[in-house]
C-alpha positions as CSV (number, residue, x, y, z in Angstrom):
1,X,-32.9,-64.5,-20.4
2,X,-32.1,-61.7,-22.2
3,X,-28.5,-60.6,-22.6
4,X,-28.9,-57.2,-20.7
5,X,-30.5,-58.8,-17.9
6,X,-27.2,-60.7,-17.4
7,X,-26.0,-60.3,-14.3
8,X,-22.3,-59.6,-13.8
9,X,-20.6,-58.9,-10.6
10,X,-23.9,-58.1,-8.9
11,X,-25.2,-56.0,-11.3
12,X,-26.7,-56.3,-14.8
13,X,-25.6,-55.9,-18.1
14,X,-28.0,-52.9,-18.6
15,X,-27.0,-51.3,-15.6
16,X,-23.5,-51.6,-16.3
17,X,-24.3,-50.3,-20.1
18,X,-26.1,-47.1,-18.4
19,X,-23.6,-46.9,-15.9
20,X,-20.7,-46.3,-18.6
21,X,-22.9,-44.4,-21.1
22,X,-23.3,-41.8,-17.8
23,X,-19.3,-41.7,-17.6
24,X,-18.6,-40.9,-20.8
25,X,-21.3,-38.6,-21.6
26,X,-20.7,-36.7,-18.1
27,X,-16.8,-36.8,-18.7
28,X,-17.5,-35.4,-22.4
29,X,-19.8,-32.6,-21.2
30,X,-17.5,-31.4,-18.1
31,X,-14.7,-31.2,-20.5
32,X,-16.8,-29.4,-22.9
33,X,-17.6,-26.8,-20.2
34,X,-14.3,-26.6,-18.9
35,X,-13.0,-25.6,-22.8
36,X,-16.3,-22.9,-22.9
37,X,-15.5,-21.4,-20.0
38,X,-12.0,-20.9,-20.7
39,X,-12.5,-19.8,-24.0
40,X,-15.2,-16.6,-23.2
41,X,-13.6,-15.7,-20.4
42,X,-9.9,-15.5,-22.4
43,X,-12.0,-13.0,-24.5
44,X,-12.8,-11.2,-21.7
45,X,-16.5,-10.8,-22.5
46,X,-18.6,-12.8,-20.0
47,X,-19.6,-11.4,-17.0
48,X,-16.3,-9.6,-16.2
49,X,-13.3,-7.7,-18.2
50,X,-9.9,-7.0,-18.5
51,X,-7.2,-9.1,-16.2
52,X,-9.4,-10.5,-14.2
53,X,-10.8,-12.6,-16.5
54,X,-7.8,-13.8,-17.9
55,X,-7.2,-14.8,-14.4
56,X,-10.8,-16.5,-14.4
57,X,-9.6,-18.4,-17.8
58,X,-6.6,-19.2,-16.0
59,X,-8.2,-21.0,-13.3
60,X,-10.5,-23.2,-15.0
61,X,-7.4,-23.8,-17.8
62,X,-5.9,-25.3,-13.8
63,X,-8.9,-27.5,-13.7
64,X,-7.7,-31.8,-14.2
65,X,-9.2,-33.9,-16.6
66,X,-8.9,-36.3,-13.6
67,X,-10.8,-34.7,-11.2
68,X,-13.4,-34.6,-13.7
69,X,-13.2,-38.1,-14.3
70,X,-13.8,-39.0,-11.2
71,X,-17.2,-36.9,-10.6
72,X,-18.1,-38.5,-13.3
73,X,-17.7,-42.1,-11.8
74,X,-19.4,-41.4,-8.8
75,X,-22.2,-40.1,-10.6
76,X,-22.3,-42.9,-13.0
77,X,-21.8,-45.0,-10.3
78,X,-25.2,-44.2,-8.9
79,X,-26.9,-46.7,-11.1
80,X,-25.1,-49.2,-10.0
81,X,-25.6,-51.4,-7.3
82,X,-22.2,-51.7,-5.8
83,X,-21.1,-52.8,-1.9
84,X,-20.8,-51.0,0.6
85,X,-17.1,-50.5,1.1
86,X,-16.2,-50.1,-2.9
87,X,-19.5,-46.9,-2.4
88,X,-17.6,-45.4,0.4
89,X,-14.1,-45.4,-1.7
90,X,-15.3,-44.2,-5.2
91,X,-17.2,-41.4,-3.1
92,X,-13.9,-41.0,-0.8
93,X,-11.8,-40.4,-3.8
94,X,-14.2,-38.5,-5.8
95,X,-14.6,-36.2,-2.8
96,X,-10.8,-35.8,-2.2
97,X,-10.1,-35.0,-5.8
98,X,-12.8,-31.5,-5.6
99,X,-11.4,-30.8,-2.4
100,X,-7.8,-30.4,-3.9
101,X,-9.2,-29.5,-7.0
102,X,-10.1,-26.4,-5.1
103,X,-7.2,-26.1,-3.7
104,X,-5.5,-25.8,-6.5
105,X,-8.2,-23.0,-7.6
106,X,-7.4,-21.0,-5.0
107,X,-4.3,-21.7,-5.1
108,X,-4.1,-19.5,-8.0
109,X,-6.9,-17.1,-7.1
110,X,-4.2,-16.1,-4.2
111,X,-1.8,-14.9,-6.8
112,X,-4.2,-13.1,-9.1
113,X,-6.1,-11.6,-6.5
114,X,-2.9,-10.0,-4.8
115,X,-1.8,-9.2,-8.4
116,X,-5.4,-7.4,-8.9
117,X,-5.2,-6.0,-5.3
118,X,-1.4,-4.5,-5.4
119,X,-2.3,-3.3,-8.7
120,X,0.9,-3.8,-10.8
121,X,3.0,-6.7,-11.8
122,X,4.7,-8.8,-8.8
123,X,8.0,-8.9,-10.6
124,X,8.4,-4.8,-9.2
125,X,11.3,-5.5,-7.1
126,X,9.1,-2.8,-4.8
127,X,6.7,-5.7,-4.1
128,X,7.9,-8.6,-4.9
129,X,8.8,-9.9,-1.7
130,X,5.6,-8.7,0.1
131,X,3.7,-10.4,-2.9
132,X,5.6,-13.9,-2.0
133,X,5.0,-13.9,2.1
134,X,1.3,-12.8,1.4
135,X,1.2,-15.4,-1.0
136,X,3.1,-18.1,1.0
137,X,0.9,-17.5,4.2
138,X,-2.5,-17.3,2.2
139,X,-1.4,-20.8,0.5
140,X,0.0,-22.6,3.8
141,X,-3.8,-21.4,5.2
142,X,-5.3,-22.9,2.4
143,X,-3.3,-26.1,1.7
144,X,-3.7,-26.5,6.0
145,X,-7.7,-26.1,5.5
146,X,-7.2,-28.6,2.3
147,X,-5.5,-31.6,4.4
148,X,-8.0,-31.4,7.6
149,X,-10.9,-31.8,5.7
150,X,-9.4,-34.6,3.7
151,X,-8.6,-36.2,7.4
152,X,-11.9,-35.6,8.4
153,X,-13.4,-37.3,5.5
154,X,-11.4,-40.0,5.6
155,X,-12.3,-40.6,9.6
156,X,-9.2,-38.9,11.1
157,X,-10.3,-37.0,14.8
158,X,-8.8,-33.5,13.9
159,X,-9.9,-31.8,16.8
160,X,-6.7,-33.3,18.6
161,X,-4.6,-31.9,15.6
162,X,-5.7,-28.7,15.5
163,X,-5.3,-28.4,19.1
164,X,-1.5,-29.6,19.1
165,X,-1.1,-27.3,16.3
166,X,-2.4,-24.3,18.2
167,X,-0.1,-24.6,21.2
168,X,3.0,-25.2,18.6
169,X,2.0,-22.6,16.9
170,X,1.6,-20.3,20.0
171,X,5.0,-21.4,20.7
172,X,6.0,-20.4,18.0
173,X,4.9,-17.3,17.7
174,X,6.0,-16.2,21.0
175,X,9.8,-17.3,19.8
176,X,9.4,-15.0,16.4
177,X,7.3,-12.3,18.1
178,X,10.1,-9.8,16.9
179,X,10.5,-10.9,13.4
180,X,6.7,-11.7,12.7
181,X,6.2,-7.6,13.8
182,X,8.5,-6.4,11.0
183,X,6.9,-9.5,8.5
184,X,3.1,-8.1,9.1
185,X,4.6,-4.2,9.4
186,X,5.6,-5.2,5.8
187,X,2.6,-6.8,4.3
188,X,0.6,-3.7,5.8
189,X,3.2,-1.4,3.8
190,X,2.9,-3.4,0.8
191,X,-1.2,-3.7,1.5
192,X,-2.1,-0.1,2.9
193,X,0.7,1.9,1.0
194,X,1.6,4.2,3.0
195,X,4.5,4.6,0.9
196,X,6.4,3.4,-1.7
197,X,10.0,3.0,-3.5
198,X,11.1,6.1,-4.5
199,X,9.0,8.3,-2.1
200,X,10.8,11.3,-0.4
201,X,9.3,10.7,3.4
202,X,10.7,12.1,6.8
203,X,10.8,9.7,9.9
204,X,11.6,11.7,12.9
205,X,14.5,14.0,12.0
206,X,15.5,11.3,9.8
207,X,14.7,12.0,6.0
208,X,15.5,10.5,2.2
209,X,14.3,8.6,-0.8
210,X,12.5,4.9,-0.2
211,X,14.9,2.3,-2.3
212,X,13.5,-0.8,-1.1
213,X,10.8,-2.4,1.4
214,X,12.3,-5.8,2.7
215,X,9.7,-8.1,4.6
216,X,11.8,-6.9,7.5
217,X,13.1,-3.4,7.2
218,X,13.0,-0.9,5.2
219,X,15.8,1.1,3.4
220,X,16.1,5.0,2.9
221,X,18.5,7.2,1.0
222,X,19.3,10.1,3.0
223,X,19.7,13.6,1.2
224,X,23.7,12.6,2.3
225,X,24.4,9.8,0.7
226,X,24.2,7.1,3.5
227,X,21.5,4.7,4.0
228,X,19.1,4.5,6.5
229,X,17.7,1.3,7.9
230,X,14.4,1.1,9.7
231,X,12.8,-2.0,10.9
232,X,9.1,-2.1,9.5
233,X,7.0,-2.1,13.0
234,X,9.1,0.7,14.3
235,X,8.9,2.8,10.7
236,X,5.1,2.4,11.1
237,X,4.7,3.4,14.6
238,X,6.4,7.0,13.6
239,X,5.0,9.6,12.6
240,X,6.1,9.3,8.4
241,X,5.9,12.3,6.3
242,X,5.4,11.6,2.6
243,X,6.0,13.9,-0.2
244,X,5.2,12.0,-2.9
245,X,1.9,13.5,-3.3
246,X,2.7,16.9,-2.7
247,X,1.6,19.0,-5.2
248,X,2.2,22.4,-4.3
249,X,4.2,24.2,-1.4
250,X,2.9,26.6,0.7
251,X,6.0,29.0,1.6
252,X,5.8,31.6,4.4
253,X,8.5,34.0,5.0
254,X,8.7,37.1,7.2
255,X,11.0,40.5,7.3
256,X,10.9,44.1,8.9
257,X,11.9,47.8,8.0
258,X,13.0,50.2,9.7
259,X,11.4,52.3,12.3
260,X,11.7,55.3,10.8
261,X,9.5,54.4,7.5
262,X,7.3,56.9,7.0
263,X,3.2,55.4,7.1
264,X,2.9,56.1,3.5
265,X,5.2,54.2,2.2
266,X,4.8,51.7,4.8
267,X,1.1,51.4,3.5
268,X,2.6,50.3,0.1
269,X,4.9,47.3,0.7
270,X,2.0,44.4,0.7
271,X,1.1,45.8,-2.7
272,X,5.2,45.3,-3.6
273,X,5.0,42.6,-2.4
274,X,1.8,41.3,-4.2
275,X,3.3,42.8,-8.0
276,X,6.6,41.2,-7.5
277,X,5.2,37.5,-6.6
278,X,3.1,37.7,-9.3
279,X,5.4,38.1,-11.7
280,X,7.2,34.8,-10.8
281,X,5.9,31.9,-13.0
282,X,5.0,28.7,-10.8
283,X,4.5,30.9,-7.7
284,X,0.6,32.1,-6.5
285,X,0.3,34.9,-3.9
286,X,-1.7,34.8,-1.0
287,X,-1.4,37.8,1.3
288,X,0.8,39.9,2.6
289,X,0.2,41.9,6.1
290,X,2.0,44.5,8.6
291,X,1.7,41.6,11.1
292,X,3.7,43.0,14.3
293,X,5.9,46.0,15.6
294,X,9.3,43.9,16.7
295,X,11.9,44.8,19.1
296,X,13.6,46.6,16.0
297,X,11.5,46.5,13.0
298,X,8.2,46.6,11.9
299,X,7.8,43.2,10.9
300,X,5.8,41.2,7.6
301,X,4.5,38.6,6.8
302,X,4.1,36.9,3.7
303,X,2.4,33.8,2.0
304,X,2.6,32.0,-1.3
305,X,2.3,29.1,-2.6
306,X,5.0,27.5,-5.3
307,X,3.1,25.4,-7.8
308,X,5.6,22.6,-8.1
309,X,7.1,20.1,-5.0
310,X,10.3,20.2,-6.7
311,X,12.9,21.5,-3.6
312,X,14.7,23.4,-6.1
313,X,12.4,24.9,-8.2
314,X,10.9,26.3,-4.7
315,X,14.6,27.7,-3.5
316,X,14.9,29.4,-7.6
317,X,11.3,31.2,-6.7
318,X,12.0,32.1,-3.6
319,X,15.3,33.5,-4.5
320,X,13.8,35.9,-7.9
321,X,11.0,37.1,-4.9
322,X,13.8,38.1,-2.8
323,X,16.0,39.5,-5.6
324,X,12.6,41.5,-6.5
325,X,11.7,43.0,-3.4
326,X,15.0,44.1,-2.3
327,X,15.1,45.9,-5.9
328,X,11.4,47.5,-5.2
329,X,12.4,48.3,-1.7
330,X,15.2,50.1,-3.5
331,X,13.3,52.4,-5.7
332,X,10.8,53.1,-3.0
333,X,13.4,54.5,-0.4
334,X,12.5,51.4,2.0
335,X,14.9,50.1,4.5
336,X,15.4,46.7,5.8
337,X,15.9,46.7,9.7
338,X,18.4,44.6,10.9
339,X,18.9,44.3,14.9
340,X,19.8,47.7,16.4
341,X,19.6,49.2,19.7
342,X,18.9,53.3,20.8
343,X,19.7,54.1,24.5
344,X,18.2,57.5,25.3
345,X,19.5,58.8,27.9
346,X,18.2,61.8,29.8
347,X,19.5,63.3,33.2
348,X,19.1,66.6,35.0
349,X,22.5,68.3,35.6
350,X,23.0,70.8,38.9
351,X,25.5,72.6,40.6
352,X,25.6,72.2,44.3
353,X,26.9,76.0,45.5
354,X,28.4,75.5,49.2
355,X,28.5,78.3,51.4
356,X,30.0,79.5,54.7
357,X,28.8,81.1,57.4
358,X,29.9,84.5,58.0
């Protein structure tokens, strides 16, 4: 007999020979993959660029040399012929170790796909803490999903488990309804932005500057000084006006002359009107139009836009236009009306003659 037809524990020397040449040539090659994967995509040049695929590198940087070992056992341990029971464990463990092995990938795909998603780095204190809950929850989900099929696989009946762990956690729920309103009104925030830190917004009659989104409320520096505190799922279900994005301002303003203003010159004041805003840098006219005959006045009105959202800037415009029409209005013999009131009153006067008889 032939040394590699030697049998040893069941199996012979050959088999054990191909078994372990299997191990280390799969165990080499995985590890060779692992260190090409991570090395294009830390270049960034294979199939996808920029952060991402530094995130990709990342990942399979995250993958264990034991994990690979181990697929490598099993495989290797295919040309063995091995009872049943030691089978079931090297393909139990083997198993187990890719399940948390991608666990731990997407462990880390969480982060850098909220990172990717949120579009800046989580250390802004403006999203920080939304960046951690998501994260938390998205890894409790995982890590959950992670240990059940372990159970399963290892003969555990999870169908009770998951059952308990739905009426707890509708228990729970029901006990945290309030807080868990603000905590998702807060991920939406963070998620949907429908504003941010250091957006001017109005809430109601309530208005000021965004200085920080908590995972429960939300705090706003009014235009006097104190702060404002709104909890998240009541902030969202107002009406919110941002001005972050405002670009320009559209600014409408009305006033009369008098009565007596003759029609000619009346005709001229939207043309005033027209040559003085146009002579105001940042400002565009619009239109100008006789719009009404008031109680006192005849009354017009006036549009432009100011190119700028600054408040002040708007206020310095609208203060030259007024400054400028009053002076045209000046030159042109115009008069502003202001409230008056004219009683006319007309009566017939007679002189009641009385007379006696003779």
């Amino acid at each position: 007999m032939e040394f590699w037809e030697l049998n040893f524990l069941g199996n012979s020397v050959g088999q054990w020979g191909t078994a372990l040449a299997v191990l280390i040539v799969l165990n080499l090659f995985f590890n060779l993959v692992k260190r090409w994967l991570v090395k294009r995509f830390e270049t960034g040049r294979m199939f996808v660029k920029g952060g991402l695929a530094e995130g990709l590198a990342e990942i399979f940087q995250r993958t264990k040399r034991i994990v690979l070992f181990l697929v490598a056992l099993y495989v290797a341990c295919l040309w063995l012929d091995l009872p049943l029971k030691a089978k079931t464990l090297i393909e139990s463990v083997a198993f187990i170790a890719v399940v948390i092995q991608v666990g731990l990938w997407g462990h880390y795909l969480i982060y850098i796909g909220l990172r990717q998603y949120v579009g800046r780095k989580v250390e802004d204190p403006s999203t920080s803490s939304g960046v951690t809950v998501m994260s938390l929850f998205g890894r409790f989900v995982l890590w959950s999903f992670v240990l059940l099929v372990i159970l399963e696989n290892v003969g555990v009946n999870v169908t009770t488990l998951i059952a308990s762990l739905g009426v707890g956690g509708i228990a729970i729920g029901l006990a945290t309804q309030n807080i868990l309103s603000d905590l998702f009104a807060s991920l939406s925030i963070l998620l949907d932005r429908p504003f941010e830190v250091g957006h001017f917004i109005i809430v109601g009659e309530q208005l000021g500057t965004v200085e920080r989104i908590g995972l429960k409320t939300t705090r706003v520096r009014s235009l006097s000084g104190e702060m404002l505190v709104f909890g998240n799922n009541d902030l969202l279900s107002s009406r919110i006006h941002n001005y972050a994005h405002f670009w320009e301002r559209r600014v409408v303003f009305s006033f009369g002359v008098l009565y007596e203003t003759p029609s000619e010159k009346l005709k001229k004041v939207p043309g005033i009107v027209r040559g003085v805003i146009e002579k105001v840098e940042q400002a565009r006219f619009d239109r100008a139009h006789f719009k009404e005959f008031g109680d006192f006045s005849l009354n017009f009105e006036v549009v432009y836009y100011v190119l700028s959202p600054d408040y002040t800037v708007y206020m310095d415009i609208q203060e030259k236009i007024n400054l400028g029409i009053f002076e045209a209005f000046e030159k042109e013999g115009l008069g502003f009306a202001f409230p008056t009131q004219t009683i006319h009153i007309a009566g017939e006067y007679s002189e009641n003659v009385a007379t006696s008889p003779a």
